[in-house]
ROZA-475959 format. One line per 8 residues: number of its first residue (from 1); for each residue x, y, z of C-alpha. Coordinates in Angstrom, 1 decimal, m for minus. Layout:
NUM = X:Y:Z ~ ...
This chain:
1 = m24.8:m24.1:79.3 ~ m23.4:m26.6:77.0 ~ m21.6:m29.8:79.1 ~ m18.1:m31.2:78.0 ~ m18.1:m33.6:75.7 ~ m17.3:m37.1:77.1 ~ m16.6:m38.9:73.9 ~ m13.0:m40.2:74.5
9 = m12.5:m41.4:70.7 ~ m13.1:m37.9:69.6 ~ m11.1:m35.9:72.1 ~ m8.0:m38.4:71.7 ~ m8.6:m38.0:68.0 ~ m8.6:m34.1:68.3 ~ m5.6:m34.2:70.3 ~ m3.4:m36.7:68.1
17 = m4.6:m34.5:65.4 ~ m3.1:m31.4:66.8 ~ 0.2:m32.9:67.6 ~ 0.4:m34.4:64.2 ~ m0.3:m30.7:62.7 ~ 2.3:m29.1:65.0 ~ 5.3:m32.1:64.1 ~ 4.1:m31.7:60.0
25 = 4.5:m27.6:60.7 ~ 8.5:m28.2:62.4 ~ 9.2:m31.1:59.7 ~ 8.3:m28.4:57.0 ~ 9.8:m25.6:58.5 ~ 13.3:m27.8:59.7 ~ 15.0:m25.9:57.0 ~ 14.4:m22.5:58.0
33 = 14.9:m23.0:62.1 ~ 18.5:m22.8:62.3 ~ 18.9:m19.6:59.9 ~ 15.8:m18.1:62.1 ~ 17.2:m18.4:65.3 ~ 20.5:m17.0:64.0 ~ 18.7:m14.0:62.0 ~ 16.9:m13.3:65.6
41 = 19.9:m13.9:67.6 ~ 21.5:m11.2:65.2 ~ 18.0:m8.9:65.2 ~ 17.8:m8.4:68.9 ~ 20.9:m7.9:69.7 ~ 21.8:m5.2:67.0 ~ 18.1:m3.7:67.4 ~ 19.3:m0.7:69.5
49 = 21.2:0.6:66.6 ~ 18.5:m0.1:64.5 ~ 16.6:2.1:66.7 ~ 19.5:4.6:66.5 ~ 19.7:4.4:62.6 ~ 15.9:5.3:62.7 ~ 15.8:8.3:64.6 ~ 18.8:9.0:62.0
57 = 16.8:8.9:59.2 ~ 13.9:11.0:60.2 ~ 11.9:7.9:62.1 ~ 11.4:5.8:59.0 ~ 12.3:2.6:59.2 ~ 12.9:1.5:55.7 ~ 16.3:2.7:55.1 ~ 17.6:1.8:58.5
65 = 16.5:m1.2:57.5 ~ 18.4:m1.5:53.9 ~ 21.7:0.0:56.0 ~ 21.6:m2.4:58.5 ~ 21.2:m5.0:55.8 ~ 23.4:m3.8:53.9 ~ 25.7:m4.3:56.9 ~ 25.0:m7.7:57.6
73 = 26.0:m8.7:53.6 ~ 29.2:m6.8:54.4 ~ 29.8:m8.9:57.5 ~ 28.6:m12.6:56.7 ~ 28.3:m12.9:53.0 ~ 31.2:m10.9:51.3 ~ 33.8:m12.2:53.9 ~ 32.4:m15.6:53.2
81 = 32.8:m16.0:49.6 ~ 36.6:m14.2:50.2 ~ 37.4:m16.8:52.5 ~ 36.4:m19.7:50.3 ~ 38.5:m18.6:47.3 ~ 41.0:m18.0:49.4 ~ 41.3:m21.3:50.3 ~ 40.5:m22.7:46.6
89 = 43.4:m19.8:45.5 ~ 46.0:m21.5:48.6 ~ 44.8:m25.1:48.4 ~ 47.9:m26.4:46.3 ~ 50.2:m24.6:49.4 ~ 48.4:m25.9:52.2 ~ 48.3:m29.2:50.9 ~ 52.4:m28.6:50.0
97 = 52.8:m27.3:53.6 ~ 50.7:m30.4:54.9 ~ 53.0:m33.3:53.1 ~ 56.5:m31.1:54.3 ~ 55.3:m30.7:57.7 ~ 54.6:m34.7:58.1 ~ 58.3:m35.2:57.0 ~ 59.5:m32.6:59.4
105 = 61.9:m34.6:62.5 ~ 61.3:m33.4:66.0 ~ 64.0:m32.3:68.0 ~ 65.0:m34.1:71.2 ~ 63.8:m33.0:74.1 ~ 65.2:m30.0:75.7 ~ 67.1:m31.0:79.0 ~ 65.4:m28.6:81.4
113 = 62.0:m30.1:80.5 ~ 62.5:m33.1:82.6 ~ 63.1:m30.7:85.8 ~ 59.9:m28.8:85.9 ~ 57.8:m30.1:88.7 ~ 55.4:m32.6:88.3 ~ 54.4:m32.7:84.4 ~ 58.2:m32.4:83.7
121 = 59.1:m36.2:83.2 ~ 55.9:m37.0:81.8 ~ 56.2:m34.0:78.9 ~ 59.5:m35.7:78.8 ~ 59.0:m39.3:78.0 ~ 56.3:m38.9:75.5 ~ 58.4:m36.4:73.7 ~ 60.9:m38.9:73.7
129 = 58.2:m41.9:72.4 ~ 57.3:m39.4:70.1 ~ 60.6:m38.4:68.4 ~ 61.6:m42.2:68.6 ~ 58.1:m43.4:66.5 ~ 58.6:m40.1:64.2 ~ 56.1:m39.0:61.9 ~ 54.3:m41.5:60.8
137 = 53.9:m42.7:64.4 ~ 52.4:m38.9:65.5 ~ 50.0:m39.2:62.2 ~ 48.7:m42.7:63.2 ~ 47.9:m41.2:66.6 ~ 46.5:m37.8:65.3 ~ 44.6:m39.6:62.5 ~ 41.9:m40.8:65.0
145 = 40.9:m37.1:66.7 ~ 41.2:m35.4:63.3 ~ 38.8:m37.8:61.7 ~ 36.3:m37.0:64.6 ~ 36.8:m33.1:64.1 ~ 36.4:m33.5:60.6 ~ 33.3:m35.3:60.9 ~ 31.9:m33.0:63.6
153 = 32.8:m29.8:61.3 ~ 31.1:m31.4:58.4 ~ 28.1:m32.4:60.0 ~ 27.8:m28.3:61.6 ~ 28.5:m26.9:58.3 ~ 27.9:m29.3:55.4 ~ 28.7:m28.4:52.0 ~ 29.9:m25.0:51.1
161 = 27.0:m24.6:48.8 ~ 24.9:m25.1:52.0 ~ 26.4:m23.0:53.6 ~ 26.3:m20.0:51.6 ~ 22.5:m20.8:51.6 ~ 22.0:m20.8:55.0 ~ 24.2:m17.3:55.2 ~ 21.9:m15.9:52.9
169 = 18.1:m17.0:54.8 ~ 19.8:m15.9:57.8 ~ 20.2:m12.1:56.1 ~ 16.9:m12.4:54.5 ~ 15.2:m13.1:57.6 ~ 16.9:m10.9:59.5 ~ 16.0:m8.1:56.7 ~ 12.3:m9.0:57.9
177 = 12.8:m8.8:61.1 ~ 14.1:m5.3:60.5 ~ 11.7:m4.0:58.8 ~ 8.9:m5.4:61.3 ~ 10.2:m7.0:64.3 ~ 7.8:m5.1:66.2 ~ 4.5:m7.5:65.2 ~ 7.0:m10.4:66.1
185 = 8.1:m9.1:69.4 ~ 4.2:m8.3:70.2 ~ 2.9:m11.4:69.4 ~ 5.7:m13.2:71.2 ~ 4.4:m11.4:74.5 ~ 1.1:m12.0:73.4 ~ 1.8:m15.9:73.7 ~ 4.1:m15.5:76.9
193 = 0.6:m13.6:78.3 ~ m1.2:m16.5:77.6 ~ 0.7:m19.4:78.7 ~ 1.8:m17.7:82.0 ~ 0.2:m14.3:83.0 ~ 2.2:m11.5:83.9 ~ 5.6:m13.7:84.7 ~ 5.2:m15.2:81.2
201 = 5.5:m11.9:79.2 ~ 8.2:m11.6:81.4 ~ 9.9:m14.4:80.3 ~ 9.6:m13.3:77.2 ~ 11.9:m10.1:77.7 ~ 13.9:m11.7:79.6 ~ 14.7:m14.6:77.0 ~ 15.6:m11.0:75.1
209 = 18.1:m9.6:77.0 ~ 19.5:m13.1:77.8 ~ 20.1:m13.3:73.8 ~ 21.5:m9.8:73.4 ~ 24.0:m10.4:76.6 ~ 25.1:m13.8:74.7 ~ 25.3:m12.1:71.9 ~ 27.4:m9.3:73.2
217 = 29.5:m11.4:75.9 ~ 30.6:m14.2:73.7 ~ 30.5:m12.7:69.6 ~ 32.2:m9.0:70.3 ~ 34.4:m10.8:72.9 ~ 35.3:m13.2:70.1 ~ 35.6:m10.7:67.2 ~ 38.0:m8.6:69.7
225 = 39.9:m11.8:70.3 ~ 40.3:m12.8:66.5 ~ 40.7:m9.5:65.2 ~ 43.5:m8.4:67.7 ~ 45.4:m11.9:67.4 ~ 44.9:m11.3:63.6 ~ 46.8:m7.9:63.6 ~ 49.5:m9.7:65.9
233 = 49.9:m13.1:63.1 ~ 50.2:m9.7:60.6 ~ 52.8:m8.2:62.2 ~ 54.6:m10.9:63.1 ~ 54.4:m11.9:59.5 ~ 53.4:m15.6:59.9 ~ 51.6:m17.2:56.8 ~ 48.2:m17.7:56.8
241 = 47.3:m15.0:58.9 ~ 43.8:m14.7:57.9 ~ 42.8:m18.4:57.5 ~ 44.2:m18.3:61.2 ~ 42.5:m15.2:62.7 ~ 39.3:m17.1:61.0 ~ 40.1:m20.7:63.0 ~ 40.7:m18.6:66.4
249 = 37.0:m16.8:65.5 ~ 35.6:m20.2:65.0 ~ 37.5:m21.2:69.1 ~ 36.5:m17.8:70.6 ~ 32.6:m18.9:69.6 ~ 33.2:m22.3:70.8 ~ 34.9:m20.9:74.4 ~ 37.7:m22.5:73.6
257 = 39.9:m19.1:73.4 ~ 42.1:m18.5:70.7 ~ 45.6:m19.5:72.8 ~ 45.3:m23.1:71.1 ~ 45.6:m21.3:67.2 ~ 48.4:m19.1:68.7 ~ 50.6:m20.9:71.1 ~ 51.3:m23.7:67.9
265 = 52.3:m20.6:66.1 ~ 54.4:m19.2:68.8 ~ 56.3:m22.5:69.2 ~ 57.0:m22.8:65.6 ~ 58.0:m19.8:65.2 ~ 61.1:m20.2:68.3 ~ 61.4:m24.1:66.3 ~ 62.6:m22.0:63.2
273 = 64.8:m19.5:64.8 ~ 62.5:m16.2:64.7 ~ 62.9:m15.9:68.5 ~ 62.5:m11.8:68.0 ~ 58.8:m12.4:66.5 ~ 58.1:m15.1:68.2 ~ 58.5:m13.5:71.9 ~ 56.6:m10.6:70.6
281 = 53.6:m13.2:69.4 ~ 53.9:m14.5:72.8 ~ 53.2:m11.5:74.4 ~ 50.4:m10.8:72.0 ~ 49.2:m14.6:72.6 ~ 49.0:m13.8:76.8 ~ 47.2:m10.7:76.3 ~ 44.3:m11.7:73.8
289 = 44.3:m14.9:75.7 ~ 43.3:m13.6:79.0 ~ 41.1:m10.4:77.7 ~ 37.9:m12.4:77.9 ~ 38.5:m12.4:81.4 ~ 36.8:m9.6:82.1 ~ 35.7:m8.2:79.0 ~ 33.3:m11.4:78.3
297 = 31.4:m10.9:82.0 ~ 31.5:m7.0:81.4 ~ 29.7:m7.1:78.3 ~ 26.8:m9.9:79.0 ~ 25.9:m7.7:82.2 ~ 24.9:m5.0:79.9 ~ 22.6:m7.0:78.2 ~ 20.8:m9.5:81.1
305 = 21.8:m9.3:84.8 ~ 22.0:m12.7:84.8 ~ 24.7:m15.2:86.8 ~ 27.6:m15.3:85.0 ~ 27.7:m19.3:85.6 ~ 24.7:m19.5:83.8 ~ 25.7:m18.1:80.5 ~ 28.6:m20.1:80.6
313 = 27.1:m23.1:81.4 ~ 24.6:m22.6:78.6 ~ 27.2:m21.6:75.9 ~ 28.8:m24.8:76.5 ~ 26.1:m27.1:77.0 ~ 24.2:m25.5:74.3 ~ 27.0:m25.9:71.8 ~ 27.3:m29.2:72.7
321 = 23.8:m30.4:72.7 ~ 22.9:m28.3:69.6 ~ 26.1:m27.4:67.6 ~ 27.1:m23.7:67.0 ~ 23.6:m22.5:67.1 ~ 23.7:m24.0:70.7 ~ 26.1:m21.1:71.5 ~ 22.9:m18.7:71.7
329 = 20.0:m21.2:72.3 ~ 21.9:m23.0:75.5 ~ 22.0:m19.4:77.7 ~ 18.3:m18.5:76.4 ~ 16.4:m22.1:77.7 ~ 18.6:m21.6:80.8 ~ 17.8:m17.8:81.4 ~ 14.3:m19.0:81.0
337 = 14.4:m22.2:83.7 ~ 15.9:m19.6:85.9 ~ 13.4:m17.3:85.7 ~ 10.9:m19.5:86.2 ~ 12.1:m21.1:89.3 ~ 12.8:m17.8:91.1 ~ 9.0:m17.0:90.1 ~ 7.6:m20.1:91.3
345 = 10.0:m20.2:94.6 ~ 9.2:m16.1:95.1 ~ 5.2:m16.9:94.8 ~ 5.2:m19.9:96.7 ~ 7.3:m17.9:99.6 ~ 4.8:m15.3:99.4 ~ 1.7:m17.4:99.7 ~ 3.6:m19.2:102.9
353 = 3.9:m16.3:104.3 ~ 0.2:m14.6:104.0 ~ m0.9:m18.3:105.2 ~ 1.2:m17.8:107.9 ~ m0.5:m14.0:109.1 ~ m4.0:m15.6:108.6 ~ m3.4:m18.5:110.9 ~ m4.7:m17.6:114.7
361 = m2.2:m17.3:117.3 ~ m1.4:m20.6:119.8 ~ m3.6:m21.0:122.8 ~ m1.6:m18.8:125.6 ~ 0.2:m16.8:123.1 ~ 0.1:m13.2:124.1 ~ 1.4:m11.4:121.2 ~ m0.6:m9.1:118.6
């Protein structure tokens, strides 16, 4: 039998070697990482209807394939390109409605909003402050937070050029995936095999269903959000309804609900005297506003029984720590930790107790 090499040199060499191979395989492949996760974010959680479209079409895969492409242009890239010439078609009116809106007064404050309890007076006196600095004096204060937003949404989404790149790797690869996600998902379990036996590979599935109960907890419960808040900003006829129901998408991803696009709405529509509409918008506005509540938790049970705390936590963190991919990649690395623990605390438990049964009994004790 052959002994180890000993030579230090060469084995750091090796090693350095490696690494540098792996870093030089991410820094080429940077590009493609965020559209990939996204395309397999999209892939596993729509692959039961894949599946469905299959058995649909005989068992070949091919045109399941193409339709659920197909599907994917109708739902990223065609409502993409509407909504940016949309906003090249209202620019001059936004911008109109921006410069009007910056000359608008406020009214004073209302007198009853002093006597609600505890936040009363202080609602109160900084209405006041700001009704007494006026416009310019909410701008200068405003200017500030919406330079940071702006700079945090340019630096998620970049040009619009980008963008519509990025939306179209992310269909491609998820075309790929369709056609032969099967090699993927069998080599992925071929790795989780490796690395960690039998509680690797099951890692691996479950990082799966934690991605398909993300998907299905936080972007259906967002596209239910948007889209019923949409049809209330329709009816109500308030401008702008689909660059709004596209904003309150955007905070339904983020967790931030869509009651912070709709209650502005709501208090500008009672402002201008529409108090029919606007109590109806209100209505609307508590509804959508609290459906997540339940709906949310419902729906990421059916795709990983997994705390409820912990997908939340990981949505948030996740966008946080990685922008809006985050959203998917924070509950996956957590779903994975968790696993992990409660296989190393189950085996450890286990091996206590066998060591346990194979100690011998205490001198003078009697039992079997």
């Amino acid at each position: 039998m052959a002994e180890p090499s000993t030579d230090l040199a060469r084995n750091t060499l090796g090693v350095l070697f490696i690494a540098g191979l792996i870093l030089a395989a991410f820094w080429i492949l940077r590009p493609f990482i965020g559209p990939a996760i996204w395309a397999t974010t999209i892939v596993v959680a729509t692959w039961p209807l894949l599946r469905h479209l299959q058995r649909r079409f005989g068992g070949y895969r091919l045109p399941a394939a193409l339709v659920m492409t197909l599907a994917l242009v109708l739902l990223f890239v065609l409502p993409f390109t509407l909504g940016i010439v949309t906003l090249i078609d209202y620019s001059d009116e936004i911008v109109g409605a921006a410069k009007r809106l910056a000359t608008l007064r406020m009214p004073l404050a209302p007198a009853w909003l002093s006597s609600l309890p505890v936040v009363g007076p202080k609602i109160d006196v900084l209405w006041t402050e700001t009704v007494a600095s006026g416009s310019d004096g909410l701008m200068a204060g405003l200017t500030p937070y919406i330079g940071q937003a702006t700079r945090w949404l340019v630096s998620e989404v970049g040009t619009v050029g980008g963008l519509l790149v990025q939306v179209l790797l992310i269909v491609l690869i998820s075309a790929l995936m369709y056609a032969d996600g099967e090699t993927a998902a069998a080599a992925l379990l071929r790795v989780g095999r490796r690395l960690g036996g039998v509680h690797g590979e099951a890692t691996v599935v479950l990082a799966g269903q934690a991605i398909r109960g993300v998907a299905l907890g936080v972007g259906v419960t967002a596209v239910v959000q948007s889209v019923l808040g949409g049809i209330g900003l329709t009816i109500a006829g308030v401008h702008y309804a689909g660059l709004l129901t596209v904003l309150m998408f955007i905070c339904c991803l983020a967790q931030i609900g869509p009651v912070l696009v709709l209650l502005p709405v709501v208090a500008w529509m009672y402002w201008s005297g529409d108090n029919g509409w606007a109590t109806f918008l209100l209505v609307v506005t508590g509804v959508v506003g609290t459906l997540d509540n339940f709906l949310r938790p419902m729906l990421i049970r059916l795709g990983a029984d997994l705390p409820l705390l912990l997908i939340f936590g990981g949505v948030i963190g996740g966008l946080l720590a990685f922008g809006l991919v985050g959203i998917f990649v924070g509950p996956v690395v957590l779903a994975v930790a968790y696993t992990l623990m409660q296989a190393w605390v189950g085996d450890r438990a286990v091996d206590e107790v066998a060591g346990a049964d194979a100690q011998p009994p205490a001198a003078g004790d009697s039992s079997p």
